[in-house]
Short mmCIF file of the C-alpha atoms (twelve columns), coordinates in Angstrom:
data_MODEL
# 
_entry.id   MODEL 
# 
loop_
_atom_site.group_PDB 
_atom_site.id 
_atom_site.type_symbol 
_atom_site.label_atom_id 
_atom_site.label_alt_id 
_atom_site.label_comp_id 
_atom_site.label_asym_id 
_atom_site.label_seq_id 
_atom_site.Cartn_x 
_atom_site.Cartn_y 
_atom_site.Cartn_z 
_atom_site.pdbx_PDB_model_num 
ATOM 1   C CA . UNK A 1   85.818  111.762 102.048 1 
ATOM 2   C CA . UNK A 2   86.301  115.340 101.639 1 
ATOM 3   C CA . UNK A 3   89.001  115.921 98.767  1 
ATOM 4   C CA . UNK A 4   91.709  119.277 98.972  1 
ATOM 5   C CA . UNK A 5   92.926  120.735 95.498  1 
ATOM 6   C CA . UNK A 6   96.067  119.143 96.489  1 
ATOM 7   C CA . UNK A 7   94.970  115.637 96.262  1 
ATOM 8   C CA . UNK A 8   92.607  116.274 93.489  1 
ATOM 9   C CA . UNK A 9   95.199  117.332 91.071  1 
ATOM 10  C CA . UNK A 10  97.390  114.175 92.031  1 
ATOM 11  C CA . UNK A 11  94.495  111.929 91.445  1 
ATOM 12  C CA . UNK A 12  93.981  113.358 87.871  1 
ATOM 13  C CA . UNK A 13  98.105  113.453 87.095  1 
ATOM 14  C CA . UNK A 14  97.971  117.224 86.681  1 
ATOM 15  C CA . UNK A 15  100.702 118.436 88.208  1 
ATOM 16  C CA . UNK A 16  103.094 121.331 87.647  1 
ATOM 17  C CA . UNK A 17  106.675 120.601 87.883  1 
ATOM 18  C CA . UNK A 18  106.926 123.081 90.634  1 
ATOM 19  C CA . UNK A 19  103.989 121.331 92.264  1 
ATOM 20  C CA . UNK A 20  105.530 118.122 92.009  1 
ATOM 21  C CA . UNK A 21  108.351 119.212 93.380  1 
ATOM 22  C CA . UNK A 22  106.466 119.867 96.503  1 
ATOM 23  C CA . UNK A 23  104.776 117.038 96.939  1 
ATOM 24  C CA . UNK A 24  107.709 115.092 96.698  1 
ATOM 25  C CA . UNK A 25  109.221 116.649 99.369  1 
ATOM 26  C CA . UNK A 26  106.110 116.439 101.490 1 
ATOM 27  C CA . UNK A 27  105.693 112.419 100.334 1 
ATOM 28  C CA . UNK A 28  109.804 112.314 101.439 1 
ATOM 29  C CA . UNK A 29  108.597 113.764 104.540 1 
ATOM 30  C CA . UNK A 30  106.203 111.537 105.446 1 
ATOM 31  C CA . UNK A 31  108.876 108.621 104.363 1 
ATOM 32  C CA . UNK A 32  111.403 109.933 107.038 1 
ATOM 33  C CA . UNK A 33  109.059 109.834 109.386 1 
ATOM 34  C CA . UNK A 34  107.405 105.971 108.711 1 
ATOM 35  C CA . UNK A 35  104.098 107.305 107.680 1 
ATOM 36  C CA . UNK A 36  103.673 104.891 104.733 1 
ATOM 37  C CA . UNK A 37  100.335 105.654 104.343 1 
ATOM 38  C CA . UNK A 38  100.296 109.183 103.841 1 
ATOM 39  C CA . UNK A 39  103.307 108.751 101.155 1 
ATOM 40  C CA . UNK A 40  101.892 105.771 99.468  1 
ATOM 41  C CA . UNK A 41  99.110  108.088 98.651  1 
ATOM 42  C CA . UNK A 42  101.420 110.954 97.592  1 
ATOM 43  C CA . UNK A 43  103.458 108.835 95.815  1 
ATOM 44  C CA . UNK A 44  100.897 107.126 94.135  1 
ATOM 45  C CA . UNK A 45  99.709  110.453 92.574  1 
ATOM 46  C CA . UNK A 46  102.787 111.483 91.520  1 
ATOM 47  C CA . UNK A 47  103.786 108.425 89.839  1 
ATOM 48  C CA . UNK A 48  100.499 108.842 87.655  1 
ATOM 49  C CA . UNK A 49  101.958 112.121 86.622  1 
ATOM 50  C CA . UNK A 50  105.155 110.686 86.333  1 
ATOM 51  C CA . UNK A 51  105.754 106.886 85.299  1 
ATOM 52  C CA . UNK A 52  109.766 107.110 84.272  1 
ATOM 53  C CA . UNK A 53  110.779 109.082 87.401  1 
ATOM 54  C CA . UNK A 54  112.732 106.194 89.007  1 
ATOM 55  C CA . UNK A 55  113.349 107.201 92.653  1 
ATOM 56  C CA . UNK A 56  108.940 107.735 92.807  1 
ATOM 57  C CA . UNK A 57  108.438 104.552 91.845  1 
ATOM 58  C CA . UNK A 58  110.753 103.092 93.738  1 
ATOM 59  C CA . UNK A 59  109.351 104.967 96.912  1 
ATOM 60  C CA . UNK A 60  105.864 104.545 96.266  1 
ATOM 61  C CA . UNK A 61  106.728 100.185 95.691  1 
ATOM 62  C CA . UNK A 62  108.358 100.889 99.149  1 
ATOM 63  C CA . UNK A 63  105.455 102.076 100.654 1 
ATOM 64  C CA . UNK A 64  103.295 99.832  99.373  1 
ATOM 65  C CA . UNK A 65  105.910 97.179  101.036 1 
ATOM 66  C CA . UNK A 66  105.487 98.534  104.566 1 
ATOM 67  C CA . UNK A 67  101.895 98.899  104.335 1 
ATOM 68  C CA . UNK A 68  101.447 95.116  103.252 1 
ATOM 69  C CA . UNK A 69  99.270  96.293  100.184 1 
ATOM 70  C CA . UNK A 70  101.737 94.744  97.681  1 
ATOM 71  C CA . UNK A 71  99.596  93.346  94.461  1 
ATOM 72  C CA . UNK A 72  100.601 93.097  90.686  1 
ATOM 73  C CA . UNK A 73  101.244 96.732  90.277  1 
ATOM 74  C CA . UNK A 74  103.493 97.061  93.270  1 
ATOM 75  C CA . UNK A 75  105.578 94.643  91.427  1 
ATOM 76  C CA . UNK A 76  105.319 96.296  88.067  1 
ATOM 77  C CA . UNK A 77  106.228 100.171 89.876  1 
ATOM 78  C CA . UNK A 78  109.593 97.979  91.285  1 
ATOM 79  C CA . UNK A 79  110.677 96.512  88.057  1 
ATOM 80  C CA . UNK A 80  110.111 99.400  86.777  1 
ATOM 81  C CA . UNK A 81  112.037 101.531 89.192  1 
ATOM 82  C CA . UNK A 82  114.444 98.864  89.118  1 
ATOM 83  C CA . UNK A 83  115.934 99.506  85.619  1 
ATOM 84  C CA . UNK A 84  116.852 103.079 86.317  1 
ATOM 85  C CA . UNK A 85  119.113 101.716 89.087  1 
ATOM 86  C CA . UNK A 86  121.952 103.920 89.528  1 
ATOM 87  C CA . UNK A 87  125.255 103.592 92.478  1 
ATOM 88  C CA . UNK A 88  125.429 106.940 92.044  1 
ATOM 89  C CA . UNK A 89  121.334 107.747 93.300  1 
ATOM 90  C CA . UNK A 90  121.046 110.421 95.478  1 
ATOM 91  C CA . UNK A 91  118.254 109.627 97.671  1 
ATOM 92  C CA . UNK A 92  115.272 112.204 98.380  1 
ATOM 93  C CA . UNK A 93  116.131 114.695 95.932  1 
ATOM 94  C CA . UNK A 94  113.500 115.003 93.087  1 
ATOM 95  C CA . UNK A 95  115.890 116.034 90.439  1 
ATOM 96  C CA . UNK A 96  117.530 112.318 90.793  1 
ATOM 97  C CA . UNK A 97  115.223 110.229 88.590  1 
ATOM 98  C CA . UNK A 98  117.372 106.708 89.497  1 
ATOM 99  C CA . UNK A 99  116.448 104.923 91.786  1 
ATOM 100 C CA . UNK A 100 118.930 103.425 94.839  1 
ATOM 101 C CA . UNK A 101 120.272 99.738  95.200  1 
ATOM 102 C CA . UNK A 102 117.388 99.112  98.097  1 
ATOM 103 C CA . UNK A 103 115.017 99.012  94.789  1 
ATOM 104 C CA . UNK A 104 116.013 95.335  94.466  1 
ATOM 105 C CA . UNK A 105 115.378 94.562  98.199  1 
ATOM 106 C CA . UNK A 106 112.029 95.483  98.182  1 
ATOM 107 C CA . UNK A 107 111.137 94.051  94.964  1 
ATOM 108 C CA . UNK A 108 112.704 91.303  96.355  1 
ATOM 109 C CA . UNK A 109 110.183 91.786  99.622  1 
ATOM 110 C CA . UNK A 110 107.210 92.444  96.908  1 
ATOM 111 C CA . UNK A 111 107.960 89.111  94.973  1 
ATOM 112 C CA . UNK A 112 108.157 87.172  98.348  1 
ATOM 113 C CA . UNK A 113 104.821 87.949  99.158  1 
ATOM 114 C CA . UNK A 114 103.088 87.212  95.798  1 
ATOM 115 C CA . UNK A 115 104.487 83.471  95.961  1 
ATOM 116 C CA . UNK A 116 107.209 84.572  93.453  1 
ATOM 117 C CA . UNK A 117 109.796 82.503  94.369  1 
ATOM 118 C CA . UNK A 118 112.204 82.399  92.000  1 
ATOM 119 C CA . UNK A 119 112.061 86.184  91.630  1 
ATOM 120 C CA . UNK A 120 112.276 86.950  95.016  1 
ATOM 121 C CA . UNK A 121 116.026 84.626  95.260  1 
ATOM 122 C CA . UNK A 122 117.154 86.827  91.950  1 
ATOM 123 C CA . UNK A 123 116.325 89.749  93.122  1 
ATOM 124 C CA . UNK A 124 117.684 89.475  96.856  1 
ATOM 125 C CA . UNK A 125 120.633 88.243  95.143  1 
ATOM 126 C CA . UNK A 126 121.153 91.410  93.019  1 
ATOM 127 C CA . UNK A 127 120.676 93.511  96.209  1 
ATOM 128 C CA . UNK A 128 123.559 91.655  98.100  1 
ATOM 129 C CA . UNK A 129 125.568 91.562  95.024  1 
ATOM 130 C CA . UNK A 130 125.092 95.829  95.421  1 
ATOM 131 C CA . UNK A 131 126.404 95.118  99.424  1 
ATOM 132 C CA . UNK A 132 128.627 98.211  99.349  1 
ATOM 133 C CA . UNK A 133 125.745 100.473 98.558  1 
ATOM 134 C CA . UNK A 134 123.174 98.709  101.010 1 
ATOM 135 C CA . UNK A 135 122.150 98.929  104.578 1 
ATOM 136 C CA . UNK A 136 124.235 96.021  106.651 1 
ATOM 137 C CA . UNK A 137 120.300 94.548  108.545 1 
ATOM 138 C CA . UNK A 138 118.529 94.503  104.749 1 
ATOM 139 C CA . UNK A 139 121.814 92.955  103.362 1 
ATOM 140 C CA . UNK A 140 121.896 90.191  106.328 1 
ATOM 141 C CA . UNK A 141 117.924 89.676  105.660 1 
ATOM 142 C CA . UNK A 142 118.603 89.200  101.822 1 
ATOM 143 C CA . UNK A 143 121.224 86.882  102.848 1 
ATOM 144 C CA . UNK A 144 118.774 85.060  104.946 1 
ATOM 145 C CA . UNK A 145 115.821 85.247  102.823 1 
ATOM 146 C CA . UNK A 146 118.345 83.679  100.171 1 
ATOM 147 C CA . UNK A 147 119.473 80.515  102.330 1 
ATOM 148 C CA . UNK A 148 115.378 80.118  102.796 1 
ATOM 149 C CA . UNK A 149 114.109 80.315  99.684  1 
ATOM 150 C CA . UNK A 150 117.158 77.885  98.407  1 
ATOM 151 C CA . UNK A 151 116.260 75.495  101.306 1 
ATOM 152 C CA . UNK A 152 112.247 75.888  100.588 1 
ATOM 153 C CA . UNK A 153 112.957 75.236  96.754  1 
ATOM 154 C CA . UNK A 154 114.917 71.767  97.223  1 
ATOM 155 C CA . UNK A 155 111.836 70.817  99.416  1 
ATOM 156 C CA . UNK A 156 109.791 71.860  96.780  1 
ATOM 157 C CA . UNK A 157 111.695 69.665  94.072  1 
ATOM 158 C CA . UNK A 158 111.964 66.390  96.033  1 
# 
């Protein structure tokens, strides 16, 4: 596959703040418009270049969500992401490093699909407890999700 100077600078983590700038907006883009794919990649780079930038790493764990290519370091990018939690997050603009409530729904998401049980019920729970800064359908799925894991933990215990 034929590489641009674009993606070869994000796959070495060279990248000008200017420059990352950009390609957050582009990866944003490509966010808005449900092209995981594209922004997983974009993301990816610029989370190399930048590991503490909280709102990256929370969109690049998203990403990796929706494209159902969640491993270890999915879940390592969400924790992550997931300590620079802020109510006050201002989502897609590069200068805000936190990262938004929804951080702890798809960690919650991530930890579900790795078998992580327990983590997945603490972590929905966090997001519901954060109900007046979350979207009403991922607060009602956490809800769910909570109610199922309970019920598939007491089946699990008997």
């Amino acid at each position: 596959m034929f590489m641009t100077a674009m993606q070869s600078n994000i796959a070495v983590g060279q990248i000008s703040q200017y420059k990352f700038a950009q390609l957050f907006e582009l990866g944003f883009e490509n966010v808005l418009e449900e092209n995981y794919e594209r922004a997983e990649f974009i993301f990816r780079g610029l989370n190399r270049s930048d590991q503490d930038h909280g709102q990256v790493s929370y969109l690049l764990g998203m990403c990796q969500v929706f494209n159902k290519s969640v491993d270890e370091n999915t879940i390592q990018v969400l924790e992550s992401a997931s300590k620079l939690f802020s109510d006050s997050h201002q989502r897609g603009r590069v200068e805000d490093r936190t990262a938004p409530s929804v951080v702890w729904f798809y960690l919650a998401k991530a930890y579900e699909s790795q078998g992580m049980l327990s983590e997945a019920l603490s972590a929905y729970r966090i997001y519901a407890s954060c109900a007046h800064v979350g979207s009403k359908m991922q607060i009602q799925e956490s809800l769910a999700a909570i109610n199922r894991l309970k019920a598939e933990a007491s089946k699990q215990s008997i």
